[in-house]
C-alpha positions, 0 to 999 in steps of 0.5 A: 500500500506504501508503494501506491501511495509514493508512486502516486505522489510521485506522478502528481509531483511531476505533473506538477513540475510539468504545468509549473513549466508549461509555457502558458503566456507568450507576449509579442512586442513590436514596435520602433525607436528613432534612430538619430544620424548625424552626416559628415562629408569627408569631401566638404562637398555640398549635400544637397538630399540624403535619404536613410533607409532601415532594413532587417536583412542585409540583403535588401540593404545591399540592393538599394546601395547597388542602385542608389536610389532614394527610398519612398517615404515611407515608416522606415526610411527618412527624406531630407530634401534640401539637406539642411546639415540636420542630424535626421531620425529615422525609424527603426523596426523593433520586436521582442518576444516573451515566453513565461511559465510559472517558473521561468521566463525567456525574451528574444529581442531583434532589431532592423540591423542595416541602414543604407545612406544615400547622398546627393551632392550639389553637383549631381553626383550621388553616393550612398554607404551601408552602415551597421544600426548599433544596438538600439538598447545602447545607443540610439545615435549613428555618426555616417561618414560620406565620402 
């Protein structure tokens, strides 16, 4: 009878342990921080526009840097036009993921990590540069240097 009585509790204590472990609660947090970047011209050549554009995957960045074109305006991407020498703000894609039991928690956090440049000088000639989005948890400024 002994033997019943500890195998029960037994079987109830892991059946607890299991639901005080079951993921019961999953939390999703999407949003966006202003990133701001200031612009130098190592030419000291007149800016005319610039344009900076968020991206999560570094792919996409790459093929708007190969074309050199503005973004549309749109949530992740900021247009100055005329360029006043103004350090501007762009949006940048946020998200945290939090799963929770009664006995532990785990958060996953991931950010927008590419940020294409591009510039017009006065003169028509157009560069643009890819840079890395620091951690927006540290930092929320970017200094980017155009030649």
């Amino acid at each position: 009878m002994a033997k019943k009585w500890f195998l029960a509790a037994v079987v109830v204590i892991n059946l607890l342990l299991v639901a005080a472990n079951f993921p019961f609660m999953t939390t999703h947090a999407d949003g966006a921080v202003l990133l701001t970047v200031t612009l130098t011209s190592a030419s000291r050549s007149r800016i005319a526009s610039v344009s900076c554009e968020a991206f999560f995957s570094e792919e996409h960045a790459r093929q708007a840097l190969e074309f050199l074109i503005p973004p549309e305006r749109g949530r992740w991407s900021v247009v100055a036009d005329p360029y006043t020498g103004r350090p501007l703000q762009v949006e940048v894609g946020t998200s945290e993921r939090t799963r929770s039991s009664l006995l532990w928690s785990f958060s996953r956090y991931s950010q927008f990590r590419h940020l294409v440049v591009i510039v017009r000088y006065a003169d028509g000639r157009r560069e643009g540069r890819l840079c890395d989005i620091p951690h927006l948890r540290k930092s929320r400024s970017l200094w980017v240097e155009v030649p």
